[in-house]
C-alpha positions, 0 to 999 in steps of 0.5 A: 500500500506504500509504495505508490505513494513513495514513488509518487514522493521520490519522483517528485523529488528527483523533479526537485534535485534538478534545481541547482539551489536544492542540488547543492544543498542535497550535495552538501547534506551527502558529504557531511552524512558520509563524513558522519560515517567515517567517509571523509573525516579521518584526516586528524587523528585528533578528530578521526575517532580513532582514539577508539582504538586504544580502548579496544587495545587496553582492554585486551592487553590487559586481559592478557597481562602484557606490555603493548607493542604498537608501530606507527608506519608513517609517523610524520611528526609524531601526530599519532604517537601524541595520541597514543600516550593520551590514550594509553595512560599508565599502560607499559607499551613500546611504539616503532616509529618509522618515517622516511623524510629527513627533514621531518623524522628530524622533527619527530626526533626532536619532540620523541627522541628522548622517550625511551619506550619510543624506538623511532626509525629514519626509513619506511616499510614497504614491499622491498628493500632499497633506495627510492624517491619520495614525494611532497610538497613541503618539509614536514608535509603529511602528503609525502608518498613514494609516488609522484602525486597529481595533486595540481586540481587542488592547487598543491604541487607535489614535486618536492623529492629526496631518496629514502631508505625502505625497509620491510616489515618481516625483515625489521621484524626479524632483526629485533625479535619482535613476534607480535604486533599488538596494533600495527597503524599504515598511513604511508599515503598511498602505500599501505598494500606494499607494507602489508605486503613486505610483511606477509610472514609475521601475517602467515603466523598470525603475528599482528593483533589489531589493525588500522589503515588509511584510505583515501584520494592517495589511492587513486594515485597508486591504484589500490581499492579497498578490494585489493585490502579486503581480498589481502585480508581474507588471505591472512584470516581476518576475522572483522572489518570496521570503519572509524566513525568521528564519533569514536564508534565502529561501523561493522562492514561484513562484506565487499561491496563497491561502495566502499571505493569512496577516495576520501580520507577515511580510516580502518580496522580489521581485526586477526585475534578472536580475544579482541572484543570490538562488539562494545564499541559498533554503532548500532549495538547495545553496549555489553560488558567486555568478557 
């Protein structure tokens, strides 16, 4: 009995989005629906909700009794290490920064360089080891990529490069003796399947916990798809897939789907440990104690 009458409404709508007042309201009123869920507003951590991360990580941690082991691949100026300590108070972890540029690990070494449970590293992760040029627009910029970016419609101008050392992820692994990742954060503008890549036998013995990953316009300049991340993922026994809403809950994504392939900033999780308890903090679940 609704239906003629939600066609009626619905057209007439669609008469209405032709009016280019209304079209760019309707346009606006998309974009912060989208940012709302995550799509588009994973640009600042401080802002991204992704402060959500070190209360599922807490909570497991502590359960397990241990020291938390946290890498931050592509660290910039220390921006998510900053977060991590406000968001791990009075816990005993240890992070692994790794940031290529000279000119900024030089910043982040002067803000971390003296905190002892913070190792920082002046290379990248990757899909190989070598030398290789690296992009961006300015010293210090958080748009530095090991890809040439086409940044020219935003009025950015991407042509800044140096060489830099690239590590892989088993191989620093291995030469530290670390077994286990508790959460391993990728945000290398652009290059986060080649440092997952790199890493294939720390994933192979299940040796990373909880997951986070930056996804966004980047992308489109390496030609990475979130089907590229899920398809990796499933490989290596993920068990969730959540996106990271502002608000500092999990959106649950429980397939593949083309609409993922939105290229605006937007942070995700997946998880690999059947003790993390993510349930808690999805949006749309009834908040129930952490077993």
């Amino acid at each position: 009995m609704l239906a003629v009458p939600s066609q009626i409404f619905w057209s007439f709508f669609s008469l209405l989005a032709g009016r280019p007042r209304l079209r760019r309201r309707l346009n606006s009123f998309l974009l912060q629906a989208q940012a709302r869920l995550g799509v588009g507003s994973g640009g600042h951590v401080a802002v991204s909700g992704e402060a959500v991360l070190f209360r599922v990580l807490d909570e497991f941690t502590e359960r397990q009794q241990k020291d938390v082991c946290i890498f931050d691949v592509g660290a910039n100026q220390g921006q998510y290490l900053d977060s991590i300590f406000r968001g791990l108070p009075g816990r005993r972890f240890s992070v692994h920064s790794f940031e290529p540029s000279a000119g900024t690990f030089k910043i982040l070494n002067e803000k971390f360089g003296h905190v002892p449970n913070v190792h920082l590293n002046s290379f990248g992760l990757g899909r190989e080891r070598g030398e290789f040029d690296f992009f961006s627009d300015a010293e210090g910029s958080g748009l530095g990529s090991l890809t040439h970016r086409q940044l020219e419609h935003l009025g950015i101008h991407h042509d800044r490069s140096e060489r830099v050392i690239i590590e892989t992820l088993d191989r620093y692994c291995a030469d530290h003796g670390i077994q286990t990742i508790d959460l391993l954060k990728i945000d290398v503008e652009g290059h986060e399947l080649d440092v997952l890549q790199g890493g294939v036998a720390l994933f192979s013995r299940r040796g990373v916990r909880l997951l986070t990953f930056e996804f966004g316009g980047c992308n489109i300049d390496t030609r990475t798809y979130v089907r590229d991340f899920w398809d990796f993922f499933m490989r290596q026994g993920m068990l969730s897939f959540h996106r990271i809403m502002p608000c500092g809950r999990l959106f649950r994504i429980e397939s593949y789907t083309e609409s993922l392939e939105m290229f605006r900033t937007t942070n995700f999780v997946v998880t690999f440990d059947n003790g993390i308890n993510t349930a808690t903090l999805e949006y749309g679940r009834r908040r129930l104690p952490v077993s």
